[in-house]
C-alpha positions in Angstrom: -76.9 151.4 -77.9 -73.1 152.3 -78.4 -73.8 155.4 -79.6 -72.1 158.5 -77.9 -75.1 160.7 -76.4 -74.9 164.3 -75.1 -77.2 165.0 -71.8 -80.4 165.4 -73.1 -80.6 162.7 -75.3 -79.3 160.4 -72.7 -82.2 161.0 -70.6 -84.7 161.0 -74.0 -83.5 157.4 -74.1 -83.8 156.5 -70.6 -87.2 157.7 -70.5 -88.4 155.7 -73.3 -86.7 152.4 -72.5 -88.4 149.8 -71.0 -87.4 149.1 -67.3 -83.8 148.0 -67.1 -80.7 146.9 -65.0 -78.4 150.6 -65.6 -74.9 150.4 -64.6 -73.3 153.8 -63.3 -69.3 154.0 -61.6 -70.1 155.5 -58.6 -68.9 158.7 -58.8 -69.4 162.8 -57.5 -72.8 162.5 -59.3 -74.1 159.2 -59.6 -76.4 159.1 -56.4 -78.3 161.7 -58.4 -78.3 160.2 -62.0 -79.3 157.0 -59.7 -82.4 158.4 -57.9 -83.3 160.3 -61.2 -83.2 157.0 -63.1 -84.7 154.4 -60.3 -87.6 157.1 -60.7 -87.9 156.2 -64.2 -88.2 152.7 -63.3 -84.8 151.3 -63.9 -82.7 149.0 -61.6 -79.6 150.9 -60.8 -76.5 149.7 -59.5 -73.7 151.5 -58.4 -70.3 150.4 -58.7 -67.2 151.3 -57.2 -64.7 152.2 -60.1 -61.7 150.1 -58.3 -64.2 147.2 -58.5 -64.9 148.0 -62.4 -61.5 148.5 -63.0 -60.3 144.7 -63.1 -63.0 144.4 -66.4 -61.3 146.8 -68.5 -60.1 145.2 -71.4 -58.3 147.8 -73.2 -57.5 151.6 -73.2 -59.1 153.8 -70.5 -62.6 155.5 -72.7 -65.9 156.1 -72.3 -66.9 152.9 -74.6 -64.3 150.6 -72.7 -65.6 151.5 -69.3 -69.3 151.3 -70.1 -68.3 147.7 -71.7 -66.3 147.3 -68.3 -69.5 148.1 -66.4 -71.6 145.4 -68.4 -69.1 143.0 -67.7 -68.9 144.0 -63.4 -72.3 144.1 -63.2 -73.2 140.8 -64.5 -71.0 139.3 -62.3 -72.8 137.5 -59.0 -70.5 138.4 -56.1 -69.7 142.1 -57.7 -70.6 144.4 -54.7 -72.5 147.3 -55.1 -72.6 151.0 -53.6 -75.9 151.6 -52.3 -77.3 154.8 -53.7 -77.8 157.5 -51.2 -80.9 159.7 -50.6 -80.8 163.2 -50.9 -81.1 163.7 -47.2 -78.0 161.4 -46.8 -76.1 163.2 -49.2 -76.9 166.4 -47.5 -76.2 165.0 -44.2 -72.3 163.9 -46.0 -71.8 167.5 -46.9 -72.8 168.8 -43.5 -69.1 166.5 -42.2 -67.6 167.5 -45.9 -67.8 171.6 -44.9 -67.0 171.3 -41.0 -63.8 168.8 -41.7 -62.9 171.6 -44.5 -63.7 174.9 -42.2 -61.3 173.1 -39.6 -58.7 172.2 -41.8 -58.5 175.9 -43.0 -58.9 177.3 -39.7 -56.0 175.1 -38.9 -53.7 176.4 -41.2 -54.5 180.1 -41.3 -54.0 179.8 -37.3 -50.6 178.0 -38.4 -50.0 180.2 -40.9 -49.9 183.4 -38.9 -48.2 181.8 -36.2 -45.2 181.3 -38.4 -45.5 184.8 -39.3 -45.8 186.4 -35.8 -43.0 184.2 -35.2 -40.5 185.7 -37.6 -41.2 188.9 -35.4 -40.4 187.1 -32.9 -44.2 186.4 -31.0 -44.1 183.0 -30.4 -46.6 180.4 -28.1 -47.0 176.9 -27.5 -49.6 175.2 -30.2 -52.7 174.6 -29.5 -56.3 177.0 -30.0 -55.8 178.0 -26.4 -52.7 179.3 -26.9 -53.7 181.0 -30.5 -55.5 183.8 -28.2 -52.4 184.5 -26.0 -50.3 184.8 -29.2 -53.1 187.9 -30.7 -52.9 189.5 -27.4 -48.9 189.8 -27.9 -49.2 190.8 -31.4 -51.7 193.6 -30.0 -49.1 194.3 -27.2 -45.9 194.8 -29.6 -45.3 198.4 -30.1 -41.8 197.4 -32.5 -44.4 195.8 -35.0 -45.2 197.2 -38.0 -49.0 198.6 -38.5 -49.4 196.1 -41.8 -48.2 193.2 -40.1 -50.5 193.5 -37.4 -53.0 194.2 -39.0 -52.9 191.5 -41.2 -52.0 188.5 -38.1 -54.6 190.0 -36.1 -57.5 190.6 -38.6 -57.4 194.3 -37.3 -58.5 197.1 -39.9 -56.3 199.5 -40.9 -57.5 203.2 -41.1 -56.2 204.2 -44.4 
């Protein structure tokens, strides 16, 4: 049982152990390893790694942690994370993309309002005012061809 074991002979031995309590540390992957092994019968239980944390005994390892997570999930009041569906996961990574798509939108907006501003094109902030700001860059005639085309996302004919 404490023998190190790559991916394929980890899930040999799942598949041919009789149906048992499996402790995973919640982590990017574990709703998957979680559904994969609850379909092989097992009990899973997630648990948060700041919960598992206070069970480490000694050095930070794969064999201390998995001896940490024997010891937290024995425990009665340990809480666990409930293991997401694949439709819930999907659902996370829906708010995941849009958060990151604004965030970057945010600062590339930000970005090239610094840089029209050491032209000196300069608006209030705020999306609104982003589109005033493109229609100045267009406007400049004492503005380099490069630097408008790269703060306005205009092509340059070369």
């Amino acid at each position: 049982m404490r023998r190190k074991r790559r991916l394929k002979e980890m899930v040999r031995f799942f598949e041919k152990l009789p149906a048992a309590v499996v402790a995973i540390e919640a982590w990017g992957g574990s709703h998957h390893w979680a559904r994969f092994l609850g379909g092989l019968g097992h009990e899973v239980r997630l648990i948060a790694p700041q919960l598992a944390k206070p069970y480490v005994k000694r050095g930070k390892n794969d064999a201390a942690d998995a001896e940490a997570l024997c010891e937290a999930v024995s425990r009665p009041t340990m809480r666990f994370v409930p293991v997401k569906s694949a439709e819930q996961q999907a659902a996370l990574m829906l708010v995941g993309i849009r958060d990151r798509l604004i965030r970057n939108q945010t600062r590339l907006t930000n970005a090239i309002r610094g840089f029209a501003a050491e032209f000196g094109l300069t608006v209030p902030t705020g999306k609104r005012h982003f589109l005033e700001l493109l229609g100045q860059i267009h406007a400049e005639d004492e503005l380099p061809e490069l630097a408008e085309a790269l703060l306005s996302y205009k092509q340059r004919n070369t």
